[in-house]
N, C-alpha and C positions, 0 to 999 in steps of 0.2 A: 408419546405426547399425542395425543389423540386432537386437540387442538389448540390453537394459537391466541395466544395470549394478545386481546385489541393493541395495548403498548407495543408488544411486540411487531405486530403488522406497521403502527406508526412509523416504530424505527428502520425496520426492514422499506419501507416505502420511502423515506429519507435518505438512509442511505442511497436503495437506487435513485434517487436523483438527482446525489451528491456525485456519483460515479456518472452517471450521464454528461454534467454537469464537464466534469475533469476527463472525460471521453473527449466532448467536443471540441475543446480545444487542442490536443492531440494533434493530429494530423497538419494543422497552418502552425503551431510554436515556432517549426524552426523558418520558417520566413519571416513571422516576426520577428526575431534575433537576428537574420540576415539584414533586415530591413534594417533595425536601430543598431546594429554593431559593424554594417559596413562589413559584412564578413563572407567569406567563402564559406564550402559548407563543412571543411576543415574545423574556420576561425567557430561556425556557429555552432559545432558541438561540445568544443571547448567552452564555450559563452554558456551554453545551454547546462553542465556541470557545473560552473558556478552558480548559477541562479538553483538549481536543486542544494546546492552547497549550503547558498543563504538562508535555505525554508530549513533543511534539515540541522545546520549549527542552533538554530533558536528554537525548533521542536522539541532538540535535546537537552536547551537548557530548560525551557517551561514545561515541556510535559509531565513530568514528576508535581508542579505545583499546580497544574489544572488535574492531577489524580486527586491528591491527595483533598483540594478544593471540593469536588465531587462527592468525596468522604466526609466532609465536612459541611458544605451547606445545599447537598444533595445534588442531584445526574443533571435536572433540568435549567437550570440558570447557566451551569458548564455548555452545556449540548448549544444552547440558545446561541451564545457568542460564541462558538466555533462557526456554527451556521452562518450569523450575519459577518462575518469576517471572510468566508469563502464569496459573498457577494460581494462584498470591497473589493477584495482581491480581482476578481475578474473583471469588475470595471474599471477599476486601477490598471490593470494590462490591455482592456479595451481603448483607454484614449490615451494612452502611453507614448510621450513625446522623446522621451529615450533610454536608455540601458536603464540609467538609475531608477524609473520608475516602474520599470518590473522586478529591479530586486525590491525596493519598498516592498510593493507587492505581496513578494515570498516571503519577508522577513513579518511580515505583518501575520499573514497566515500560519507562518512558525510561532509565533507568540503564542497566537490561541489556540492554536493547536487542530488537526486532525477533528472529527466526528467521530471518526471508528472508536477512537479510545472509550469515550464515555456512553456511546451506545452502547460496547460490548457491556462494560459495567453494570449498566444498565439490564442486559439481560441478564446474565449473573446472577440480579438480584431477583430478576423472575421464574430462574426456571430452576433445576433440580441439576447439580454435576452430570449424572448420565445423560440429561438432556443436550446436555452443553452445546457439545460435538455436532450434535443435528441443526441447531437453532443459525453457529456460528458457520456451518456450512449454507445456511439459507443465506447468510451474509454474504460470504464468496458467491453465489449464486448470483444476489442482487446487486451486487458487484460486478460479475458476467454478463449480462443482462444490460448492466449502465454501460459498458463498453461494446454491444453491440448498438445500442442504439445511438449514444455519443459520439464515437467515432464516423458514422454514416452522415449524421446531420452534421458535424463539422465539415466532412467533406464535401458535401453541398453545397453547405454554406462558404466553404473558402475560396469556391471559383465562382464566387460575386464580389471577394476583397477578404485579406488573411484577418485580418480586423472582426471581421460581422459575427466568427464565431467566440469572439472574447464575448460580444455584446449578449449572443444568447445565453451564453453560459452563467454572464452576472443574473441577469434578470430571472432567469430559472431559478439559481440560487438565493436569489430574493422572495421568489415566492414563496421554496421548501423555507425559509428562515419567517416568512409573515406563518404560512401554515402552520408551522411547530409552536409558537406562540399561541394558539388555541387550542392547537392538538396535544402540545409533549405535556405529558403526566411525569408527575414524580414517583420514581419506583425505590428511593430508598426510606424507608421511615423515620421520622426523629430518633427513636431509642436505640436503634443502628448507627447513627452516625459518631464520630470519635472528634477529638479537638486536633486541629488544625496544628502541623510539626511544621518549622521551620526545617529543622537538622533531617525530615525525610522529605521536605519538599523539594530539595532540589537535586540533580543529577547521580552526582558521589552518593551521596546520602542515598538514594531508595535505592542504589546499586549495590552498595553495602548493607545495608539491610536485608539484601535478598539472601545474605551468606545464613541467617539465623531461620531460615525458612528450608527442614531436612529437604534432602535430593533438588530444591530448584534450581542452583545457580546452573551446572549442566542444560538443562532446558533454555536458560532464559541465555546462554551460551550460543545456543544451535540455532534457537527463533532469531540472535543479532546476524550471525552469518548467513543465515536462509535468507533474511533480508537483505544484507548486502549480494549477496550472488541475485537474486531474484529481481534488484532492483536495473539489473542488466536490462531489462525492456523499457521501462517507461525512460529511463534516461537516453538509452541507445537506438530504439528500434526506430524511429522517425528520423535518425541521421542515419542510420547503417542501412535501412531500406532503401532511403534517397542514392545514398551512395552508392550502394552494392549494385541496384538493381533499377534504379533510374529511377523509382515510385515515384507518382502524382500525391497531393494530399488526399483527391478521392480513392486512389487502389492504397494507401496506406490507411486510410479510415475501413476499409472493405477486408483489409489484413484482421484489422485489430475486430471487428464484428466476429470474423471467423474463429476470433479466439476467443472473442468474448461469448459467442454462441457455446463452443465447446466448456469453459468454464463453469456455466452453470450448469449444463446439462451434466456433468461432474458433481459440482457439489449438490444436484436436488438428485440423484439416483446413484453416483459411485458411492462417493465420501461417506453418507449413512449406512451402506448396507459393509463396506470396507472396516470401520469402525466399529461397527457392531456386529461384526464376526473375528476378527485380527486384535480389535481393541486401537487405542488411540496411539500409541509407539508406532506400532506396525505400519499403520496408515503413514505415519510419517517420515517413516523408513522408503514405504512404496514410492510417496510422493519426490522425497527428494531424487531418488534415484532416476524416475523419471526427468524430471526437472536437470540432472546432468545428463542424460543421454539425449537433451532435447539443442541441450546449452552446442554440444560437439557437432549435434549432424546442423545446425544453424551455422556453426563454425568454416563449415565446409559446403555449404548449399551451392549450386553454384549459378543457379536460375529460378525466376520467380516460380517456377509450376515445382520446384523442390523445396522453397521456402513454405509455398503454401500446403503442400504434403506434409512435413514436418509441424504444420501449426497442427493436424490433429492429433499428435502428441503431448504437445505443451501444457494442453487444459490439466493432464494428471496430476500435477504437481500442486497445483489447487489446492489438493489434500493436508498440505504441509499447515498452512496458517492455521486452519481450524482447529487441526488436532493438537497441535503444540497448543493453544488457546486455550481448549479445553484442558488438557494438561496442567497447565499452570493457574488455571481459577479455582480447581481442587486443591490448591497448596494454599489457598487463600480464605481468610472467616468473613464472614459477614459483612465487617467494617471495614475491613481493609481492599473489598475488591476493584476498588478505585484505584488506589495504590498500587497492586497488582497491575494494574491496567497502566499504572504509571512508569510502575520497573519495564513492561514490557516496550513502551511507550519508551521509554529513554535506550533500548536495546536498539529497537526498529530505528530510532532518531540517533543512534550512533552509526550504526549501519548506512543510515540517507547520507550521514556526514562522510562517512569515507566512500561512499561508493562512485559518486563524481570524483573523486580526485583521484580511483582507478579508472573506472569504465571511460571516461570521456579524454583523460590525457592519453590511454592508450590508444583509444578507437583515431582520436585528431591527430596522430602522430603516424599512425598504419595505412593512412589517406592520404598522409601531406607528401612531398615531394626528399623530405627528410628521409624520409624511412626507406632503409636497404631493399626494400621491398611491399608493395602492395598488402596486405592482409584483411578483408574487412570486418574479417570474424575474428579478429585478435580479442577481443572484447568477453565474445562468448566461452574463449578456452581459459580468461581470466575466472569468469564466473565458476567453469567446470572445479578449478581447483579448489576455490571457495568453497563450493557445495561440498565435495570430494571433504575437506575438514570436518564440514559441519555434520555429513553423514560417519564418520566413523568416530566424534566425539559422542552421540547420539548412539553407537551401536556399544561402545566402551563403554557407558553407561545404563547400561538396559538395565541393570536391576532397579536403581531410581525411579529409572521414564517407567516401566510396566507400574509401578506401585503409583505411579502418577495419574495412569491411563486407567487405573478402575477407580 
């Protein structure tokens, strides 16, 4: 691809400031939850998995009907209300008088869903399958990239009051949602688009669907597990850092740069040149395996200057979304890459759904006074196992994934 498509750069620069955005508040979440749930930082990480619990149960059920929506009356009126709904959201948790109105909050942003889904879509329809892999690695990239700089500025911001970064994060996401209103172009064309399914609009339905698409159910198997194992950070690491290692909100925003830094510097130089010698399996073989040997020595760190050695590991695993992404947009025609977007979309939002009701019952229970014993990395040998499945359904299937990966 010699160069980038203007749409492309649109979305690619929304995105990063969608993740900026979801960056900033990072670091102060869990004093917010301590603050409105009266909680220990035990009760707050438990508090903190059901509020992921709340986005992730209603991701799961509407994702599949904003694909398929997308399919039908095109990426940009989708894209639009995802965008202004991440503004609500964050100002909704900004003046947030208690519990109940930060699940609002998440359940509301569950509705509409995610950005990622229908920007990927969106490229899909602009670039070439062999392209794929590269484009959606610029994605993790600008996804990298939002979590170096979001994290930093929350942490700043949160030792003037845990509040002030809800308030940057709405107003940021106000802008990206006024801007995309003049900027987002439609990239699907009318005689592309298909009519609108009830029976694949919702969850069941485009899961079952996927069974009549040769070799994908495996893939779209391995992308729900990589998500649940993977989801072990953003729910965990701001109560397991606090815990483990005493973090401030500024050295846990300065954690999460460090890996955000490494992430992208992964997918703008590993992930293309990995793929395009190995092929898109491979890559995702590489990444996951990284991604468990990062889960184990986190498991076991036993001081910050070993947690922060271990984070230049972590970025490898990077590798996994894209390729599996790419992957599964080749199993998909024209009309349907919304829908695609929406099977994967209800995988990744099953994944969100169960992954609080491992990672944070176990992590609040290895803390509290309950438990036989201390453990703070109980969490992350959770995840090893996870991954540990998802990698050798992924290798038992290789004939599939390679016919996939070219």
């Amino acid at each position: 691809m010699t160069s980038i498509h203007p749409q492309i750069r649109f979305l690619l620069f929304t995105l990063l400031v969608n993740a900026i955005s979801f960056g900033i508040i990072v670091p102060v979440t869990p004093n917010l939850v301590m603050e409105l749930g009266h909680a220990d930082a035990a009760g707050a990480s438990a508090i903190g998995g059901l509020l992921a619990l709340s986005y992730a149960v209603f991701q799961f059920i509407f994702g599949p009907l904003m694909g398929n929506l997308s399919d039908s009356i095109g990426r940009r009126p989708v894209l639009l209300a995802s965008l202004a709904s991440l503004a609500i959201d964050f100002l909704v948790m900004a003046v947030a008088p208690s519990l109940f109105w930060l699940f609002l909050a998440r359940i509301l942003t569950g509705i509409a869903g995610a950005s990622n889904a229908p920007a990927q879509s969106a490229i899909a329809d602009l670039v070439t399958p062999d392209e794929r892999a590269r484009v959606f690695a610029m994605l993790g990239a600008a996804f990298g990239i939002g979590f170096v700089i979001g994290p930093a500025i929350g942490g700043i911001l949160g030792e003037f009051g845990h509040r002030v970064p809800f308030y940057a994060a709405g107003l940021l996401a106000a802008f990206n949602f006024a801007w995309g209103v003049s900027a987002c172009k439609e990239t699907l064309p009318q005689d592309k688009r298909r009519a609108f399914s009830w029976q694949r609009a919702n969850p069941f339905g485009a899961l079952s669907h996927a069974r009549v698409i040769p070799g994908i159910l495996p893939i779209v198997g391995v992308y729900f597990l990589w998500q649940l194992a993977s989801l072990v950070y953003p729910l965990i690491w701001p109560y397991f850092s606090k815990a483990a290692y005493g973090w401030s909100p500024g050295m846990i925003g300065l954690s999460l740069a460090q890996i955000g830094i490494g992430m992208a510097l992964v997918n703008l130089f590993v992930t293309p040149k990995v793929v395009a010698r190995y092929g898109e399996y491979r890559a995702a073989l590489i990444g996951i395996g990284c991604g468990m040997t990062t889960f184990l020595a986190y498991a076991v760190a036993p001081n910050t200057a070993w947690a922060l050695a271990i984070g230049c590991l972590m970025p490898f695993q990077s590798m996994v979304h894209p390729a599996l992404t790419a992957m599964m947009t080749r199993a998909a025609t024209a009309d349907s890459q919304g829908e695609m977007q929406g099977i994967a979309s209800s995988a990744m939002a099953l994944g969100s759904v169960l992954a609080p009701m491992l990672f944070n019952p176990v992590h609040a229970y290895f803390i509290s006074s309950r438990a036989p014993f201390r453990f703070d990395g109980a969490p992350m040998i959770a995840a090893t196992v996870v991954a540990l499945i998802a990698l050798m359904i992924l290798s038992f299937s290789a004939r599939s994934a390679v016919r996939l990966s070219k």
